[in-house]
BALOBA-1460 file (C-alpha; in Angstrom, 3 decimals):
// residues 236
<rec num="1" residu="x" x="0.000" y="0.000" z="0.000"/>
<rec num="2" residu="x" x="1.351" y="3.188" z="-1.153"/>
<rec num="3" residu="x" x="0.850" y="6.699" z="0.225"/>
<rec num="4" residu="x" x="-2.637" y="7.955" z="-0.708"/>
<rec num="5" residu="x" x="-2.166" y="11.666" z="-1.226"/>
<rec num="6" residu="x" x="-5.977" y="11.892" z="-2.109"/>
<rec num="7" residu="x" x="-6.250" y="10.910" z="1.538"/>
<rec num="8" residu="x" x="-3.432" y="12.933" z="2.727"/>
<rec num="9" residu="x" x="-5.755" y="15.940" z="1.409"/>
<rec num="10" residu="x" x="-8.476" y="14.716" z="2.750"/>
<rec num="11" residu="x" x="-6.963" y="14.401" z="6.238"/>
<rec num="12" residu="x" x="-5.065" y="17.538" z="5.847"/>
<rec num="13" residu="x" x="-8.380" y="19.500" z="5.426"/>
<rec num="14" residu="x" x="-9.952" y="17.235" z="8.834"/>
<rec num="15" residu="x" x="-6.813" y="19.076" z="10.461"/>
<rec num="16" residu="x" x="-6.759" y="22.264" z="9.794"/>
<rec num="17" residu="x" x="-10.950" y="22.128" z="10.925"/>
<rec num="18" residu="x" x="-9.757" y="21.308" z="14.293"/>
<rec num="19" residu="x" x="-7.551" y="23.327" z="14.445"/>
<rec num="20" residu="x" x="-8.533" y="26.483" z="16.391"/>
<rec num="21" residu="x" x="-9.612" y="23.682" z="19.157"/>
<rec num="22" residu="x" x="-5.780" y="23.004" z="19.138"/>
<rec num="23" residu="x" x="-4.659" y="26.880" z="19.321"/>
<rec num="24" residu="x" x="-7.508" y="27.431" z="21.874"/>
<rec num="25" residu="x" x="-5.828" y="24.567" z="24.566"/>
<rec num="26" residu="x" x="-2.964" y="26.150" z="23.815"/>
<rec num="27" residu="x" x="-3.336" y="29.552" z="23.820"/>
<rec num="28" residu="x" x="-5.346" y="29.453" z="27.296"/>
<rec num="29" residu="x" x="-2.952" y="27.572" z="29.150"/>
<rec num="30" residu="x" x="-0.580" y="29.908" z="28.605"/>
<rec num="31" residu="x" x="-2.707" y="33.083" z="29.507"/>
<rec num="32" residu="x" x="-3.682" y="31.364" z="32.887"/>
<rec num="33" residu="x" x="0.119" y="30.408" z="32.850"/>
<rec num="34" residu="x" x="1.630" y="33.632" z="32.736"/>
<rec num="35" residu="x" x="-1.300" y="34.987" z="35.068"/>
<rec num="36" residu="x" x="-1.407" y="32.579" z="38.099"/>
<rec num="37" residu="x" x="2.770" y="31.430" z="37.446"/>
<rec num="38" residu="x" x="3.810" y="35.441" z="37.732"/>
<rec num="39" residu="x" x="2.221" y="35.595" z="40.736"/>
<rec num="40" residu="x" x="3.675" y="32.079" z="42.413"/>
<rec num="41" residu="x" x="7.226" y="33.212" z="41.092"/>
<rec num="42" residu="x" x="6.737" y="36.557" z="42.678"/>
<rec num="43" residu="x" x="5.954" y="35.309" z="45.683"/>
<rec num="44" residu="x" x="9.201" y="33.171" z="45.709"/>
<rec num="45" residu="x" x="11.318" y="35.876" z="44.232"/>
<rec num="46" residu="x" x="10.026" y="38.095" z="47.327"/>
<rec num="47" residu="x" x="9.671" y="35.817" z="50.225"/>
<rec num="48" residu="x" x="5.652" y="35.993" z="50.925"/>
<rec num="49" residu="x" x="6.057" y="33.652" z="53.783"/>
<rec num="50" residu="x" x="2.952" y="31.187" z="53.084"/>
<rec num="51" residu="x" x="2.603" y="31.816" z="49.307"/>
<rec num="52" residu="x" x="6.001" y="30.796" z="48.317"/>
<rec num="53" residu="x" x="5.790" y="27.653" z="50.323"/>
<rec num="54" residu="x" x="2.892" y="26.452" z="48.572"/>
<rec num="55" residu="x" x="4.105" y="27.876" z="45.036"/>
<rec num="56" residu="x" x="7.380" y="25.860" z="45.777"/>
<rec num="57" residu="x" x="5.010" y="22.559" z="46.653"/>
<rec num="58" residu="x" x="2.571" y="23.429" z="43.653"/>
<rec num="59" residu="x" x="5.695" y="23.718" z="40.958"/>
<rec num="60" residu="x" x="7.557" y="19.977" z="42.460"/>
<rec num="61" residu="x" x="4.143" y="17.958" z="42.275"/>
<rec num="62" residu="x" x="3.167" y="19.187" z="38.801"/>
<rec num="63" residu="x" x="6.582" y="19.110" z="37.610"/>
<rec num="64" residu="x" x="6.847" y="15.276" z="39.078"/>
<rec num="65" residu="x" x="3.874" y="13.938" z="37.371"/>
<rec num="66" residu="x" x="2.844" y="13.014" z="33.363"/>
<rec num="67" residu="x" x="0.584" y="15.393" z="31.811"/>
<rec num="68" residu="x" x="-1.067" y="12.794" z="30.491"/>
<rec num="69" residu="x" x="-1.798" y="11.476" z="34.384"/>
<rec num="70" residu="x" x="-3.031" y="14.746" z="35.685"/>
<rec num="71" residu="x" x="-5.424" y="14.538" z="32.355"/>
<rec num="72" residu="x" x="-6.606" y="11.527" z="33.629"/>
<rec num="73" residu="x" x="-6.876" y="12.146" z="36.892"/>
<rec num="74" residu="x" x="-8.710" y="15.500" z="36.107"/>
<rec num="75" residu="x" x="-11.093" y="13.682" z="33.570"/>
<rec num="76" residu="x" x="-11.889" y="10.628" z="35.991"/>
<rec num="77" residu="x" x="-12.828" y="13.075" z="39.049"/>
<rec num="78" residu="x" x="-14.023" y="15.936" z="37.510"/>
<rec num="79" residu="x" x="-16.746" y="13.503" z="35.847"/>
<rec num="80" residu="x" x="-17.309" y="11.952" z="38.965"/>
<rec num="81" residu="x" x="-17.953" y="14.536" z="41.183"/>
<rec num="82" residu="x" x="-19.796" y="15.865" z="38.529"/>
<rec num="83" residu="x" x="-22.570" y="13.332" z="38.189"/>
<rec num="84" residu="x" x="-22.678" y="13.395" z="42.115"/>
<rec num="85" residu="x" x="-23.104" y="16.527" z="42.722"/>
<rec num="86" residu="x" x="-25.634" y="16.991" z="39.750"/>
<rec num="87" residu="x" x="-27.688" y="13.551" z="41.291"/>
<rec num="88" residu="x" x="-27.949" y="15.505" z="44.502"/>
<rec num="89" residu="x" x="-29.764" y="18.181" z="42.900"/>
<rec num="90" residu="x" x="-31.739" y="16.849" z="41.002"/>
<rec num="91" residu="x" x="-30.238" y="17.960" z="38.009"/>
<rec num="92" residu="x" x="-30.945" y="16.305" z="34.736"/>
<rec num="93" residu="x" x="-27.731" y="17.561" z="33.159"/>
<rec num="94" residu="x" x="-24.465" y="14.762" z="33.401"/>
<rec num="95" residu="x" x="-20.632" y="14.831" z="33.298"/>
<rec num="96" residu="x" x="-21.293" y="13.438" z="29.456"/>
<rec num="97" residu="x" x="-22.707" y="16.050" z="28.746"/>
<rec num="98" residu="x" x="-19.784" y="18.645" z="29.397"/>
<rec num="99" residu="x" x="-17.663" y="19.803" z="26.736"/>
<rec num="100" residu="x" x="-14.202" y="17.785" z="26.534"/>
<rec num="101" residu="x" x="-12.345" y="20.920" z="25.870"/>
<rec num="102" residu="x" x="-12.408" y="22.410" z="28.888"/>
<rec num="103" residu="x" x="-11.264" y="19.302" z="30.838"/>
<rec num="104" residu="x" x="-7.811" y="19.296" z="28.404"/>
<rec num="105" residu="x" x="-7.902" y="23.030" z="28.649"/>
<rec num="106" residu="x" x="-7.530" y="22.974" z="32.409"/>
<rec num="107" residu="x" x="-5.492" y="19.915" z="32.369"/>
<rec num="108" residu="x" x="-2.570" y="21.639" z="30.085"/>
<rec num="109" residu="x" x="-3.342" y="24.915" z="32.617"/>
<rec num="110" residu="x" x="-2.303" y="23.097" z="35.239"/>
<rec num="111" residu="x" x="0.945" y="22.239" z="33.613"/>
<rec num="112" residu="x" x="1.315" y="25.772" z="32.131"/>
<rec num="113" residu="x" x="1.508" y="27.309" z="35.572"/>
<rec num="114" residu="x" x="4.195" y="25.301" z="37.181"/>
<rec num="115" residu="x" x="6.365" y="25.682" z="34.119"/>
<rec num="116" residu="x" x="5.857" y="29.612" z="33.282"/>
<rec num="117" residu="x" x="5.975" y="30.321" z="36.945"/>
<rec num="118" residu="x" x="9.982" y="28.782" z="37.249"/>
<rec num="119" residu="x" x="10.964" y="30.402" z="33.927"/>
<rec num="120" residu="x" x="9.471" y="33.844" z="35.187"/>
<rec num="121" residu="x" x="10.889" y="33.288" z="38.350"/>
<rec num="122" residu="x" x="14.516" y="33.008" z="36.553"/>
<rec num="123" residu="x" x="13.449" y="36.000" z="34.768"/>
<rec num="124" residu="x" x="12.700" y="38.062" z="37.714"/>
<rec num="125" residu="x" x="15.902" y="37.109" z="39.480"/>
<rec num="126" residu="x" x="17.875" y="38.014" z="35.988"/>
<rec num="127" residu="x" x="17.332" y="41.790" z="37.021"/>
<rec num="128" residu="x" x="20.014" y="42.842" z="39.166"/>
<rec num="129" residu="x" x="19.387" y="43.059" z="43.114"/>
<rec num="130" residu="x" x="20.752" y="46.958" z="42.929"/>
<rec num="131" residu="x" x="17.875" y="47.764" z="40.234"/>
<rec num="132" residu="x" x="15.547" y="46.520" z="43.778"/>
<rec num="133" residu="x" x="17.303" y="48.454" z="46.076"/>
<rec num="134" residu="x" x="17.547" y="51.446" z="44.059"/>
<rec num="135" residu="x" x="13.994" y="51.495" z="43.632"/>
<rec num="136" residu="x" x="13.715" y="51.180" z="47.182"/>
<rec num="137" residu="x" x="16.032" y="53.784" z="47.920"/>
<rec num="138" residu="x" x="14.015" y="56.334" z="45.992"/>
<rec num="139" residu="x" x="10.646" y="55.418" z="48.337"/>
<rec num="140" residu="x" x="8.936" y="53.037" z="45.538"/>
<rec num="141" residu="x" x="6.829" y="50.500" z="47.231"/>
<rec num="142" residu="x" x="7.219" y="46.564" z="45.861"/>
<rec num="143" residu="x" x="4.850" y="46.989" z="43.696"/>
<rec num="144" residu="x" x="5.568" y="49.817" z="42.041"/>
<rec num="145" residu="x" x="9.213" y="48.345" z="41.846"/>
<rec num="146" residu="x" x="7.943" y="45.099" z="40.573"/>
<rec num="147" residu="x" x="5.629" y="46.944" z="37.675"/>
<rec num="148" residu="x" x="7.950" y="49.604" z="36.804"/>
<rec num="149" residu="x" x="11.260" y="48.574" z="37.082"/>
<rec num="150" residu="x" x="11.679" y="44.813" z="37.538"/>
<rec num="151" residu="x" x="9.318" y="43.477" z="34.985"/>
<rec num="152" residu="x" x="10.311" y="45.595" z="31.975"/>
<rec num="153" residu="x" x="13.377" y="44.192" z="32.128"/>
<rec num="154" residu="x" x="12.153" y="40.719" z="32.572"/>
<rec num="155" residu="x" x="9.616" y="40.321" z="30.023"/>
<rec num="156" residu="x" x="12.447" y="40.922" z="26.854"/>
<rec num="157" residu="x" x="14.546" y="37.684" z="29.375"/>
<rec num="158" residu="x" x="11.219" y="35.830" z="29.393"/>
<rec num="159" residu="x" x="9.901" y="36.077" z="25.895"/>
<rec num="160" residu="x" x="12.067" y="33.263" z="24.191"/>
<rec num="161" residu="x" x="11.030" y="31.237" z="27.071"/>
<rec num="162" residu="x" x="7.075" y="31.830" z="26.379"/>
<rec num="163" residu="x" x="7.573" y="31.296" z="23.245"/>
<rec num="164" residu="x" x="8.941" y="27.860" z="23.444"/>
<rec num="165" residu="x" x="6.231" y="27.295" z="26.180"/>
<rec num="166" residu="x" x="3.656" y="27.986" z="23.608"/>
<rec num="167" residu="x" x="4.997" y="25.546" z="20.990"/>
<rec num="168" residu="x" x="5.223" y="23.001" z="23.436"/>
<rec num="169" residu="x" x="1.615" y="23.005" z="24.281"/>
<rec num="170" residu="x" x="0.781" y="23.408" z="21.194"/>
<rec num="171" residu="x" x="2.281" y="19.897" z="20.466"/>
<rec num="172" residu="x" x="1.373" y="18.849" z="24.175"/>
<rec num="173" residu="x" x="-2.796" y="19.750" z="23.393"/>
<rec num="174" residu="x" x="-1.986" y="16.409" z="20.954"/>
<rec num="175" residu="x" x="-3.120" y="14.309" z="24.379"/>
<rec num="176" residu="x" x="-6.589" y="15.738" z="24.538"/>
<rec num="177" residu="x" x="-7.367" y="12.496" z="22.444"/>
<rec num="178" residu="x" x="-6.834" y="10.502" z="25.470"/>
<rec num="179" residu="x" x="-10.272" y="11.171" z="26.539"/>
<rec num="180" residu="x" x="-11.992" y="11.522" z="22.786"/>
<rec num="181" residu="x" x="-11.545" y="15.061" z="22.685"/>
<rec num="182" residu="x" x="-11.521" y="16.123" z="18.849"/>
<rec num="183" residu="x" x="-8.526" y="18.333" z="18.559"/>
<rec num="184" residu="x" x="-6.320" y="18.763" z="15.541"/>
<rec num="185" residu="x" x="-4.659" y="15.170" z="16.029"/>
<rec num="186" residu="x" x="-7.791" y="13.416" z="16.766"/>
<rec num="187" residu="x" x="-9.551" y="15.284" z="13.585"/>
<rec num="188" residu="x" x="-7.328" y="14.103" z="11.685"/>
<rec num="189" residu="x" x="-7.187" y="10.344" z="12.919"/>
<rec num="190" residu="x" x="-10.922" y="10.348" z="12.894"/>
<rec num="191" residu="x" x="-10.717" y="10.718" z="9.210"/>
<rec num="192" residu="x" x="-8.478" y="7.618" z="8.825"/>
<rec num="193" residu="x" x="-11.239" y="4.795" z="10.837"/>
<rec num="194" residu="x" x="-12.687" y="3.934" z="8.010"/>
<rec num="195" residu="x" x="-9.635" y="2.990" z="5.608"/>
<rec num="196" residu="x" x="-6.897" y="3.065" z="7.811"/>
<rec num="197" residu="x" x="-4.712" y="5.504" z="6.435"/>
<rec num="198" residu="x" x="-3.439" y="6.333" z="9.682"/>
<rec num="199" residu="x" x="-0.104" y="7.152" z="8.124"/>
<rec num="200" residu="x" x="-1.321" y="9.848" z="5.660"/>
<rec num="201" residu="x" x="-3.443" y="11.166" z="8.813"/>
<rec num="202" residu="x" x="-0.378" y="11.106" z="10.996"/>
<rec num="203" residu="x" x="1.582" y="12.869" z="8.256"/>
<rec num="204" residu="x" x="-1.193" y="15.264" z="7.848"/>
<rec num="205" residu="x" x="-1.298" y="16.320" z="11.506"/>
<rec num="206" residu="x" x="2.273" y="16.901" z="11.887"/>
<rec num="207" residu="x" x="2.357" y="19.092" z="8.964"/>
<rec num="208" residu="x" x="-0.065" y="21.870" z="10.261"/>
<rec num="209" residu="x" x="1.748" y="21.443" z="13.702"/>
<rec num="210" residu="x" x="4.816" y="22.009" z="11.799"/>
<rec num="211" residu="x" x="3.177" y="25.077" z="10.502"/>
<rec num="212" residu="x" x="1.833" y="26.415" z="13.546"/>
<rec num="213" residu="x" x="4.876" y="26.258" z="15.403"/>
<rec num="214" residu="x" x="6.948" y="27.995" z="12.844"/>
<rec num="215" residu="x" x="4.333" y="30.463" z="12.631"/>
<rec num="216" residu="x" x="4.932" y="30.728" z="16.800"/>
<rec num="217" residu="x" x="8.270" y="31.118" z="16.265"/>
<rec num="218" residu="x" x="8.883" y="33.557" z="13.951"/>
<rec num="219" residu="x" x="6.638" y="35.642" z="15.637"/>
<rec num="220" residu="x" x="8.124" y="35.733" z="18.482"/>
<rec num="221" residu="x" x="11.181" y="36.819" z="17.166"/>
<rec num="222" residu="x" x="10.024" y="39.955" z="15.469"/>
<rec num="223" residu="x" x="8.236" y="40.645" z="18.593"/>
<rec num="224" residu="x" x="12.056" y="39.993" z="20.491"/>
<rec num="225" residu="x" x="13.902" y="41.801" z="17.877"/>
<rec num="226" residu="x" x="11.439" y="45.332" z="18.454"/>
<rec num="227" residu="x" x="11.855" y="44.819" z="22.158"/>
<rec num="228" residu="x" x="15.399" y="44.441" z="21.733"/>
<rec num="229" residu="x" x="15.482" y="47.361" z="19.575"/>
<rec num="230" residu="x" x="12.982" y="49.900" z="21.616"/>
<rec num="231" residu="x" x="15.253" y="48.838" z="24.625"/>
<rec num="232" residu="x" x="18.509" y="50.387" z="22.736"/>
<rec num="233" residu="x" x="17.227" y="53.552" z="22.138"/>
<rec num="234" residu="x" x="15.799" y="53.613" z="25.633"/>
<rec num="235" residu="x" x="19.371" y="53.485" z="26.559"/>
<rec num="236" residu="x" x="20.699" y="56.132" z="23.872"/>
């Protein structure tokens, strides 16, 4: 059996349907990454007593375990409690009736925050300890030293980072077929049950992942290269 590019096309187009579910697990995780991680790797950068204890415990147990665990263990439990709490009342609405997507979403969330909250954490202690105390010096509070002179400097550190963040969960959203939810992998594969033409489907997938990721990528680097150059003629 040869390669089928008929098939290849077909699977191609299956793809690129399912694709904004793809760029929408994605692209969320890392918005609630960069949110909820800037604050845990704040706390750590600045001591908050409680809050960096529990950032520190939140980044070693998500760091420690599979993605593809905490899926499952989000998908099993979430359904679960779900159905019980819906039975008690009286609802008529069940867990199979809840969208997949926002299971993977907050699955690959999870993930995002542990991850984007060390990088931004090396970020913030890139920035020089006299750029804090000179802040301090002049009266500015923590915040106002954290907003107007720490994190300028940090984002341009942090931005190669994010991006590579981004393209891996783009490729990492791939696992939302472990619990049947129809992402660009899955689209494609579900296009391939009836001949089994998984390799032209496989093909097919990795191609527009291929694409986004470049896309990602060179992106980011015009967006690096104007921040790099906006920061040089701050300087002159």
């Amino acid at each position: 059996m040869g390669f089928d590019i008929s098939f290849f096309l077909v699977a191609l187009r299956e793809a690129i349907k399912y694709t904004p579910v793809t760029l929408f697990l994605a692209l969320s995780a890392l918005l609630v990454g960069i949110v909820v991680g800037l604050g845990l790797a704040v706390a750590r950068v600045f001591q908050l007593r409680v809050l960096a204890t529990l950032s520190r415990v939140y980044v070693v147990l998500i760091k420690g375990i599979p993605l593809v665990i905490i899926l499952l263990l989000l998908y099993m439990t979430m359904t679960r409690m779900f159905d019980d709490i819906a039975k008690a009342l009286h609802l008529t609405v069940r867990s199979k009736d809840i969208d997949l997507v926002w299971v993977a979403a907050l699955a690959l969330s999870l993930w995002s925050i542990a991850n984007i909250a060390e990088l931004l954490r090396g970020a913030l202690l890139s920035v020089g300890k006299g750029q804090y105390e000179a802040a301090y010096s002049v009266g500015l509070s923590r915040r106002q030293t954290l907003f107007r002179i720490i994190l300028p400097q940090a984002v341009p550190v942090s931005l190669p980072m994010l991006c590579n963040t981004l393209i891996g969960l783009i490729k990492w959203s791939s696992i939302a077929f472990v619990i049947s939810c129809v992402d660009l992998l899955n689209g494609a594969l579900i296009a391939a049950t009836d001949n089994y033409r998984f390799l032209e489907a496989y093909v097919a997938a990795a191609l527009v992942y291929w694409g986004l990721n470049l896309s990602v990528e060179q992106m980011s680097h015009q967006l690096e290269k104007r921040l790099t150059r906006y920061r040089k003629e701050a300087i002159h």
